[in-house]
Backbone as XML, in Angstrom:
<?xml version="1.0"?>
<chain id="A" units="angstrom">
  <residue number="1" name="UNK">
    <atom name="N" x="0.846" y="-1.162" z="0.000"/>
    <atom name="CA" x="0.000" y="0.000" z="0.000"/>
    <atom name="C" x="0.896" y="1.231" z="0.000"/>
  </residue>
  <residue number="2" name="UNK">
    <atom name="N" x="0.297" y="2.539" z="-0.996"/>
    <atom name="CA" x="0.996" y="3.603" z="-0.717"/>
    <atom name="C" x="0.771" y="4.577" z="-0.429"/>
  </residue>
  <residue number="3" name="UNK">
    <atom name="N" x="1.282" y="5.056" z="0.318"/>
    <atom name="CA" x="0.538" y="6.562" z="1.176"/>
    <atom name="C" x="1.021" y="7.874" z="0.065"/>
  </residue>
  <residue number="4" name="UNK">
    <atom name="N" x="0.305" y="8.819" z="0.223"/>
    <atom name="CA" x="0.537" y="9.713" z="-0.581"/>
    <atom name="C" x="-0.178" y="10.759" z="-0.055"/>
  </residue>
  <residue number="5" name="UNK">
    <atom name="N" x="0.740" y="12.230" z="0.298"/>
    <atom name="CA" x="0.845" y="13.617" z="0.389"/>
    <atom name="C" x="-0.597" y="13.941" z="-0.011"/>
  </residue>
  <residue number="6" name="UNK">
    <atom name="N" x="-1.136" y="14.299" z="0.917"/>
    <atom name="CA" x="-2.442" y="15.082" z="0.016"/>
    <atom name="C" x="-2.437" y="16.236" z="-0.979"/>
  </residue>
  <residue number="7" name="UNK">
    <atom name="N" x="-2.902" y="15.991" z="-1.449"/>
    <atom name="CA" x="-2.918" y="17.587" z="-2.648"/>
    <atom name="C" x="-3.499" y="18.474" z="-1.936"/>
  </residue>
  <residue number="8" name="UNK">
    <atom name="N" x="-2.390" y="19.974" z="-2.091"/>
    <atom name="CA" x="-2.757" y="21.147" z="-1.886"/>
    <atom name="C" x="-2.750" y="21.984" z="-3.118"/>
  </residue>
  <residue number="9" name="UNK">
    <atom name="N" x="-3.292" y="23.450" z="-2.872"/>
    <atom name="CA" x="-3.760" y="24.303" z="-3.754"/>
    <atom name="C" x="-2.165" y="24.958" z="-4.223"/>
  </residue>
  <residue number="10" name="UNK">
    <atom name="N" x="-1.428" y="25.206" z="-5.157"/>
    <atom name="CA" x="-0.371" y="25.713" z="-5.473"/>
    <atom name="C" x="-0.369" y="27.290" z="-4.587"/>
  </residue>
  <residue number="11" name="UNK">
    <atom name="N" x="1.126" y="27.136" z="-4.010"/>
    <atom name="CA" x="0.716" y="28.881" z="-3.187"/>
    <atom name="C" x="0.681" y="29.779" z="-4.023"/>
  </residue>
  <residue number="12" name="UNK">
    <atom name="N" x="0.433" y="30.786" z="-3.715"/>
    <atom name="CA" x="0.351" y="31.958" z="-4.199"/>
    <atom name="C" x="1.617" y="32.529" z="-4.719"/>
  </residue>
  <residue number="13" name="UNK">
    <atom name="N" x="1.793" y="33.299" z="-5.534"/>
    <atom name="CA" x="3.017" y="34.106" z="-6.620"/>
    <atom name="C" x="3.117" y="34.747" z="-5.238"/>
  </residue>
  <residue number="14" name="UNK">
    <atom name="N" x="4.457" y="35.378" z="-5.123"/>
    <atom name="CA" x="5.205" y="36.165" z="-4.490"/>
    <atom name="C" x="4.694" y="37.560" z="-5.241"/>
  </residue>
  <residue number="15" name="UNK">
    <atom name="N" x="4.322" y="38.110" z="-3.911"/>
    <atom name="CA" x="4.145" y="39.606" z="-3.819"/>
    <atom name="C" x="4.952" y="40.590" z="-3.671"/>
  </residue>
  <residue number="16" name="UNK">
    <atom name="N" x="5.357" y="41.707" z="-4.641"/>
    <atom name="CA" x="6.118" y="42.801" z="-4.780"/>
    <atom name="C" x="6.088" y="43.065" z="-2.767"/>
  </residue>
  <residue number="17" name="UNK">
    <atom name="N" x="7.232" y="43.642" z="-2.571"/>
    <atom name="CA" x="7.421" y="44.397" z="-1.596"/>
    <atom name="C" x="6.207" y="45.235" z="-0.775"/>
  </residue>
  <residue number="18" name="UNK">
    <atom name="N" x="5.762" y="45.890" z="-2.038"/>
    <atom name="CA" x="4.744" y="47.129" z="-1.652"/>
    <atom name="C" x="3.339" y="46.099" z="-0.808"/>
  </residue>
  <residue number="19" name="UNK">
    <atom name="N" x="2.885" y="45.393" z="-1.976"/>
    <atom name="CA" x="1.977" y="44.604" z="-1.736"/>
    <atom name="C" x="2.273" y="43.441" z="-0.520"/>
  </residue>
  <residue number="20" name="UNK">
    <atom name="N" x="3.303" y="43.162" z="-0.239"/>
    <atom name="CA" x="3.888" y="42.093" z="0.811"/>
    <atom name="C" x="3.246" y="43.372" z="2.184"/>
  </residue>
  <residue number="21" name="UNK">
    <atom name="N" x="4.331" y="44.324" z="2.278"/>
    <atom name="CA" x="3.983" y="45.318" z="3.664"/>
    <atom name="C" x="2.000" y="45.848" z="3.735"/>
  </residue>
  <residue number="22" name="UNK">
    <atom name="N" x="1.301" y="45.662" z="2.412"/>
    <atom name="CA" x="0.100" y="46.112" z="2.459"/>
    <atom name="C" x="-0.915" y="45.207" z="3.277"/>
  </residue>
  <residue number="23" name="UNK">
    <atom name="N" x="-0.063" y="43.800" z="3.045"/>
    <atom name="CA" x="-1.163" y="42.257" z="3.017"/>
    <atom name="C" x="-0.763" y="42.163" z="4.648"/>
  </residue>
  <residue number="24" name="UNK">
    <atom name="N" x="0.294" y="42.467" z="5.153"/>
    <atom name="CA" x="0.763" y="42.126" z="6.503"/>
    <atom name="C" x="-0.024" y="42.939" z="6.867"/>
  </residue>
  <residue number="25" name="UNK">
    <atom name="N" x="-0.167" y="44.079" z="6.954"/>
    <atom name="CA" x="-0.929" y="45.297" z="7.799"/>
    <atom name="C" x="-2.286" y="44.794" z="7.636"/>
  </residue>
  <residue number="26" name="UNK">
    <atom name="N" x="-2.907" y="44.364" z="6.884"/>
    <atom name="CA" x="-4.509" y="43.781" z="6.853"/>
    <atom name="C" x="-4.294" y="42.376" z="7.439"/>
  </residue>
  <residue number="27" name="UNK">
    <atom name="N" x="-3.835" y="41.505" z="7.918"/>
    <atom name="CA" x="-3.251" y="40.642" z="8.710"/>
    <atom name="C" x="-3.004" y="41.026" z="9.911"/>
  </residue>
  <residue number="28" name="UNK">
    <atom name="N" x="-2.171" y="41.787" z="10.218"/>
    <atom name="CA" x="-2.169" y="42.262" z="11.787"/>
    <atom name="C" x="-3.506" y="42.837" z="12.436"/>
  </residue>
  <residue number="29" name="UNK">
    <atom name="N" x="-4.112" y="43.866" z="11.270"/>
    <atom name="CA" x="-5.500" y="44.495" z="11.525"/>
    <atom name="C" x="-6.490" y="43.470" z="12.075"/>
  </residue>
  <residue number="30" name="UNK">
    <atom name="N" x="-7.175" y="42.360" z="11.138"/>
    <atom name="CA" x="-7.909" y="41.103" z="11.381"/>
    <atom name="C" x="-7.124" y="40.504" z="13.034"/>
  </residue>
  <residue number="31" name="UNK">
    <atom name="N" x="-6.078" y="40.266" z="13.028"/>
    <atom name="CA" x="-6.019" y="39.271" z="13.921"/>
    <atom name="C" x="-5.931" y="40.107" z="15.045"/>
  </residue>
  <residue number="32" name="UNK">
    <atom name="N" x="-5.942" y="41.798" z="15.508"/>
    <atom name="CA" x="-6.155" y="42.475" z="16.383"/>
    <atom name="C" x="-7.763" y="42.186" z="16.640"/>
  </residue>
  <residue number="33" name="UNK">
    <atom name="N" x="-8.417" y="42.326" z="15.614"/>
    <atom name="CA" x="-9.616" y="42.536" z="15.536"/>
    <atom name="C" x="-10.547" y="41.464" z="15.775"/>
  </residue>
  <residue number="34" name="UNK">
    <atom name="N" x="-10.024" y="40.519" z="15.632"/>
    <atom name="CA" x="-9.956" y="38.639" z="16.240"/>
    <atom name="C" x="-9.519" y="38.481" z="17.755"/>
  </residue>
  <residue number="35" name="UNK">
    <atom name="N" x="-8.690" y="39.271" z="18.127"/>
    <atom name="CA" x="-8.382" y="38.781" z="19.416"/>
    <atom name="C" x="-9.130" y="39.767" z="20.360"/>
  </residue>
  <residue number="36" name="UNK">
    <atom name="N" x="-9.736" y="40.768" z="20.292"/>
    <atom name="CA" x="-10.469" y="41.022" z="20.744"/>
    <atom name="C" x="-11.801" y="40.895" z="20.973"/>
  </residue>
  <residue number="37" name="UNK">
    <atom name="N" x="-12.770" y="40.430" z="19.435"/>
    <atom name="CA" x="-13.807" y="39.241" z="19.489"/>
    <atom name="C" x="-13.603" y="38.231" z="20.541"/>
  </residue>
  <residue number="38" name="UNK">
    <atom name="N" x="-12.466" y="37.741" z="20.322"/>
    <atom name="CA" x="-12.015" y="36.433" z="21.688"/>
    <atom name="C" x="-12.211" y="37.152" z="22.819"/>
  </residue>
  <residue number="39" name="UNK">
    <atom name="N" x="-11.497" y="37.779" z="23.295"/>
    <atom name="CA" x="-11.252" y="38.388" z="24.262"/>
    <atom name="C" x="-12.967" y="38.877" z="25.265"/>
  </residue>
  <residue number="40" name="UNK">
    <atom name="N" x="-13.692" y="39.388" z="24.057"/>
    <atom name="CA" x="-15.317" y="39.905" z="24.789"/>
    <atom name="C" x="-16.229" y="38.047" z="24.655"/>
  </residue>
  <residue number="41" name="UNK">
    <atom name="N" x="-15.464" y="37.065" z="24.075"/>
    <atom name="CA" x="-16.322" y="35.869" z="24.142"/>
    <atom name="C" x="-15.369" y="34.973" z="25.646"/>
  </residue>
  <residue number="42" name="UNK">
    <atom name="N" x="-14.860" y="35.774" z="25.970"/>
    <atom name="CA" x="-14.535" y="35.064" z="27.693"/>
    <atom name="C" x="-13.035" y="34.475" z="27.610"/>
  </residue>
  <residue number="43" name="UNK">
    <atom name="N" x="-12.268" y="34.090" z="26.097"/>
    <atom name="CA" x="-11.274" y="33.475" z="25.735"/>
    <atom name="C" x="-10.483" y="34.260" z="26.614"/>
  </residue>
  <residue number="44" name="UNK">
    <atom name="N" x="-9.245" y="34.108" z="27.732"/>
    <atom name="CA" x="-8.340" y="33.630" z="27.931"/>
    <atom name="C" x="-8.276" y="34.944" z="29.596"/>
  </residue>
  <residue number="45" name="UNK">
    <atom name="N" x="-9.729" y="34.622" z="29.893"/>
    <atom name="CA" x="-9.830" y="34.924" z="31.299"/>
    <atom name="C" x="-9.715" y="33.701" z="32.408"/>
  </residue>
  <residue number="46" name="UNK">
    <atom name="N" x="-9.111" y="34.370" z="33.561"/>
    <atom name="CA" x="-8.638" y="32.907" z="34.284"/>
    <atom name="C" x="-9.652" y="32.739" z="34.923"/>
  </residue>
  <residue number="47" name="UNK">
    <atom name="N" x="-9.386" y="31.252" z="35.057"/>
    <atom name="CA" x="-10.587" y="30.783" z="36.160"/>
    <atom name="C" x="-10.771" y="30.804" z="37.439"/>
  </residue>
  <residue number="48" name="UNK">
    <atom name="N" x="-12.069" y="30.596" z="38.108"/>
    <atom name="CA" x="-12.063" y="31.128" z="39.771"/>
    <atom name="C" x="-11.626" y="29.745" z="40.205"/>
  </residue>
  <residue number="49" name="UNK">
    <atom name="N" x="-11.615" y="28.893" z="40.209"/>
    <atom name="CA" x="-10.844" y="27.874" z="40.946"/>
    <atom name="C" x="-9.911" y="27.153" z="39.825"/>
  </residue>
  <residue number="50" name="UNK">
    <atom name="N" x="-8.525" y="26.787" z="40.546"/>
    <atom name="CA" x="-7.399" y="26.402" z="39.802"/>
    <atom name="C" x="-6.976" y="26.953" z="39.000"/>
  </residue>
  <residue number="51" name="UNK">
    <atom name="N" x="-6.815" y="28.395" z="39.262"/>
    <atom name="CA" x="-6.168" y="29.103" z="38.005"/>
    <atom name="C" x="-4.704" y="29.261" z="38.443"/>
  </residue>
  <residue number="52" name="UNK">
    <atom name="N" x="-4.516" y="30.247" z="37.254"/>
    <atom name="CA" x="-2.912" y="30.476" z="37.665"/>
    <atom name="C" x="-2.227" y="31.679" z="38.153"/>
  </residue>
  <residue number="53" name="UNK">
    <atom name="N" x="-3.438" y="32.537" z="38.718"/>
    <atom name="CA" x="-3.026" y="33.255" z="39.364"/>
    <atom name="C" x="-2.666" y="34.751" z="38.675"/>
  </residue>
  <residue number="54" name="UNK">
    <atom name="N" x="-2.336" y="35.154" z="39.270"/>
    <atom name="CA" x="-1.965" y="36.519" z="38.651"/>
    <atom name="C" x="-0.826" y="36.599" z="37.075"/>
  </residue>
  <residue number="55" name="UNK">
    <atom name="N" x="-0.087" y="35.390" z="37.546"/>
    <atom name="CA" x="0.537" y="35.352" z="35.729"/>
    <atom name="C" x="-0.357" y="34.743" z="34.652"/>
  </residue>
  <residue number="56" name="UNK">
    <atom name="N" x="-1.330" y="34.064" z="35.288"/>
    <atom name="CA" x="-2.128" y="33.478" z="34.183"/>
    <atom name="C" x="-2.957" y="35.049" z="33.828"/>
  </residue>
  <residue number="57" name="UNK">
    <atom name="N" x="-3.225" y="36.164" z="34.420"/>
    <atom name="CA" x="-4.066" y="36.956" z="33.632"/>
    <atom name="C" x="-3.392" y="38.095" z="33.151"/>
  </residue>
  <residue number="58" name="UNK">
    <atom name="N" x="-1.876" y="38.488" z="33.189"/>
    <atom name="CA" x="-0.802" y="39.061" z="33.024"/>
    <atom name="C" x="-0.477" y="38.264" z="31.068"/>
  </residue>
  <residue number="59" name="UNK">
    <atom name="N" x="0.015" y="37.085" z="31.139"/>
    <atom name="CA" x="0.187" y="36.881" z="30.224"/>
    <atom name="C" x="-1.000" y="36.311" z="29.334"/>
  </residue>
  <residue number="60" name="UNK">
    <atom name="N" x="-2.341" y="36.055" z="29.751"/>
    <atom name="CA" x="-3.385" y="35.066" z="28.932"/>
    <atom name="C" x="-3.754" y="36.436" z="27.736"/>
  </residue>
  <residue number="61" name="UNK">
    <atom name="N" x="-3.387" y="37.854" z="27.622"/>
    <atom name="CA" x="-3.709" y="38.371" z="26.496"/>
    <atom name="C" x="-2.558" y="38.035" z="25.185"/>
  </residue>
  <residue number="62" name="UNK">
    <atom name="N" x="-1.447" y="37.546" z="25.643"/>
    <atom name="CA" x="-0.483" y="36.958" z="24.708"/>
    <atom name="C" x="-1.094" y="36.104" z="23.791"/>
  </residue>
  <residue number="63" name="UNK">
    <atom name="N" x="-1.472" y="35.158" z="25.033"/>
    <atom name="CA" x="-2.388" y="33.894" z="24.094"/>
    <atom name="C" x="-3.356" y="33.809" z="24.031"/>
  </residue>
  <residue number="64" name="UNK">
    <atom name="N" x="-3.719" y="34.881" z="23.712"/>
    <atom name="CA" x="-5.195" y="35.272" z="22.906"/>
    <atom name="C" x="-4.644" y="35.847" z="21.337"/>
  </residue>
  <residue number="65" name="UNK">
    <atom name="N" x="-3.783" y="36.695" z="21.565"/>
    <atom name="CA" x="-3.448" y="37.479" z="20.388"/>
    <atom name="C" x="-2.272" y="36.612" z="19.037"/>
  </residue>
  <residue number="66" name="UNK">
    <atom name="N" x="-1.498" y="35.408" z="19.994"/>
    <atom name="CA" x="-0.913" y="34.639" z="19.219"/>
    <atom name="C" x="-2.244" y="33.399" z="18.940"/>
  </residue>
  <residue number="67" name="UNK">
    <atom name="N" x="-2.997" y="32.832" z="19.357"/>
    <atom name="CA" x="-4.227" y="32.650" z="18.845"/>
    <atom name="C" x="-4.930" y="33.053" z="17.607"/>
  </residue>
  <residue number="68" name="UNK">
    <atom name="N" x="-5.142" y="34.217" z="17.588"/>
    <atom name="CA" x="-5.703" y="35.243" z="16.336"/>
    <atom name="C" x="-5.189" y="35.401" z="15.381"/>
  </residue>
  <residue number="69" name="UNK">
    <atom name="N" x="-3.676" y="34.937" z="15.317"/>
    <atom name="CA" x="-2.594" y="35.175" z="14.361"/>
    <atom name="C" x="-2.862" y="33.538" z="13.923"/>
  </residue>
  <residue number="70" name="UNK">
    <atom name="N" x="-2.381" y="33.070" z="14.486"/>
    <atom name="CA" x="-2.900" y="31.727" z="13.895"/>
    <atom name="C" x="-4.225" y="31.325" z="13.387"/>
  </residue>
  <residue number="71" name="UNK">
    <atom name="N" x="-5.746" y="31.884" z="13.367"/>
    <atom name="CA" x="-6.823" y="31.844" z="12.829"/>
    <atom name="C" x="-6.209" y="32.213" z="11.583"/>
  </residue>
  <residue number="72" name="UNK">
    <atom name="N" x="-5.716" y="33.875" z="11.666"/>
    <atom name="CA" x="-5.456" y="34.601" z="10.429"/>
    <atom name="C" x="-4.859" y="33.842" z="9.505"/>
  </residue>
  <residue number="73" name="UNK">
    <atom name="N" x="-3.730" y="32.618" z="9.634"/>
    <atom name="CA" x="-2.410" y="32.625" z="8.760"/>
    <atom name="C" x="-3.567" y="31.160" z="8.410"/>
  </residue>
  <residue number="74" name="UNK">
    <atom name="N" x="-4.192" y="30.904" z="8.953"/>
    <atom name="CA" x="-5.236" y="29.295" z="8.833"/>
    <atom name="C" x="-6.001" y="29.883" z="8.074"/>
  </residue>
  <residue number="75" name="UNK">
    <atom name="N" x="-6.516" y="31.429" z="7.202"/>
    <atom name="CA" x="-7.432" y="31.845" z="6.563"/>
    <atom name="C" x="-8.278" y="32.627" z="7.329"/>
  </residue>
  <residue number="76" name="UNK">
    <atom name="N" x="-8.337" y="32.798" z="8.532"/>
    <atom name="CA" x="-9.083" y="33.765" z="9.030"/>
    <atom name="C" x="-10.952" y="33.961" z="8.852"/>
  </residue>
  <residue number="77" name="UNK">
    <atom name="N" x="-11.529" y="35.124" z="8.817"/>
    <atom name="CA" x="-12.584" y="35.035" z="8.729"/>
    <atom name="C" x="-12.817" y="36.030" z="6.996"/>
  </residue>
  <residue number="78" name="UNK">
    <atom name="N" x="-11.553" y="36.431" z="6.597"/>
    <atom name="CA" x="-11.591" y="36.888" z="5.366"/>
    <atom name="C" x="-11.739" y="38.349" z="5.723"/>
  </residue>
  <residue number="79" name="UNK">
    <atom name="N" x="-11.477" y="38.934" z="6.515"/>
    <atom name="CA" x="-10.940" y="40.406" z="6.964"/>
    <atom name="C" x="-10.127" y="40.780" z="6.098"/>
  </residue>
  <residue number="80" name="UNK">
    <atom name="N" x="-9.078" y="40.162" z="6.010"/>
    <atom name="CA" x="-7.991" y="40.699" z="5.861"/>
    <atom name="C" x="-7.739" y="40.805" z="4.246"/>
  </residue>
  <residue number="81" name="UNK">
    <atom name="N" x="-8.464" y="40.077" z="3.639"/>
    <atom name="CA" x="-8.196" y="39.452" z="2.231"/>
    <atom name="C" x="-9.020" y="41.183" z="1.622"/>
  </residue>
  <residue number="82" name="UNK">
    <atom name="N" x="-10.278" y="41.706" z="2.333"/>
    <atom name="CA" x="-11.190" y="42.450" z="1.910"/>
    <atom name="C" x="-10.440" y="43.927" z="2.112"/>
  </residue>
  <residue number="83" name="UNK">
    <atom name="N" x="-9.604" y="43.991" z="3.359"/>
    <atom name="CA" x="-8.753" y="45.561" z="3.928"/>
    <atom name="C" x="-8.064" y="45.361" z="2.901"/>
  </residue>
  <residue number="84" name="UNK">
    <atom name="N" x="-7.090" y="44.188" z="2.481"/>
    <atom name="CA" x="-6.102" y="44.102" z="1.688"/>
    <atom name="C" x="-6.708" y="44.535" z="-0.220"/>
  </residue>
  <residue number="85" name="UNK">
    <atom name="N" x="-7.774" y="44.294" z="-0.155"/>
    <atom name="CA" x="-8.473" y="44.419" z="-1.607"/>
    <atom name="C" x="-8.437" y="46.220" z="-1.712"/>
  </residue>
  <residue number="86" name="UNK">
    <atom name="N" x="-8.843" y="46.522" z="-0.503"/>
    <atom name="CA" x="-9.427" y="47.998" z="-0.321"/>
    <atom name="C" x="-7.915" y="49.094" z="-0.271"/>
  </residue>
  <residue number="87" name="UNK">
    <atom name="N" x="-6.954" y="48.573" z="0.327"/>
    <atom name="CA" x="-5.901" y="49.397" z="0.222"/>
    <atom name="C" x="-5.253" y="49.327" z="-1.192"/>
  </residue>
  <residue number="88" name="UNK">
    <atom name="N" x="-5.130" y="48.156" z="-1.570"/>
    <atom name="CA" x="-4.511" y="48.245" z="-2.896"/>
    <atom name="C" x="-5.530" y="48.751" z="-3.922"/>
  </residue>
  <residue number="89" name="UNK">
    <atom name="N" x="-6.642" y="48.765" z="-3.623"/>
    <atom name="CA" x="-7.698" y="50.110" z="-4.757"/>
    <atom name="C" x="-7.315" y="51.398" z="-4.445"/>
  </residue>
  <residue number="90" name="UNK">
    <atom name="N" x="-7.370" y="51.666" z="-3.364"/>
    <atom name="CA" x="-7.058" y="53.078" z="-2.740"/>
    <atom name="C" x="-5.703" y="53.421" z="-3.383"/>
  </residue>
  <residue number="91" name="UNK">
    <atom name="N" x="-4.457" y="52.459" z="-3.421"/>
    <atom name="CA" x="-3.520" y="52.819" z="-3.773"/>
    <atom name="C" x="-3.237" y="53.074" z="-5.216"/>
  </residue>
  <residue number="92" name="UNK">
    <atom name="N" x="-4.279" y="52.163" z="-5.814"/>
    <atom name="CA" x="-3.861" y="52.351" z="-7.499"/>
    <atom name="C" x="-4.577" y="53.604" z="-7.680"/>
  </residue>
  <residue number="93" name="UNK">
    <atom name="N" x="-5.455" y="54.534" z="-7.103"/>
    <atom name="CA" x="-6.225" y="55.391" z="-7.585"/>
    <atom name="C" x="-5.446" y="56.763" z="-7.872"/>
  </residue>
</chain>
């Protein structure tokens, strides 16, 4: 029997510079904008029994926000794809 690599979608062409720094900034935007959705749905408040105390609510906005980054880079909710559409119109104009 032979196992075999699943097929993925070919990545995407490499983006000019301009367009690389445009797509990151609509990426950071979304996944700010994601981790704060989390953040008002209860994600990464500590708990009243067995928590961790004062470092668990010191650092749990870290891992909320490295969370959100990872939705984003997994495809996100398509934020970013739409800011990113909208700046590069704005820019060609």
């Amino acid at each position: 029997m032979q196992i075999s690599a699943p097929s993925h979608a070919p990545p995407p062409p490499p983006l000019p510079d301009k367009d690389r720094a445009l797509r990151d900034a609509a990426q950071d935007l979304e996944a700010t904008f994601l981790a704060e959705m989390l953040k008002s749905a209860g994600l990464g408040q500590s708990r009243n029994s067995f928590g961790g105390g004062a470092g668990e609510d010191q650092f749990g906005s870290f891992l909320v926000l490295e969370q959100s980054r990872q939705l984003v880079r997994a495809g996100g909710i398509g934020l970013s794809e739409a800011l990113f559409d909208a700046l590069k119109e704005r820019e060609n104009e």
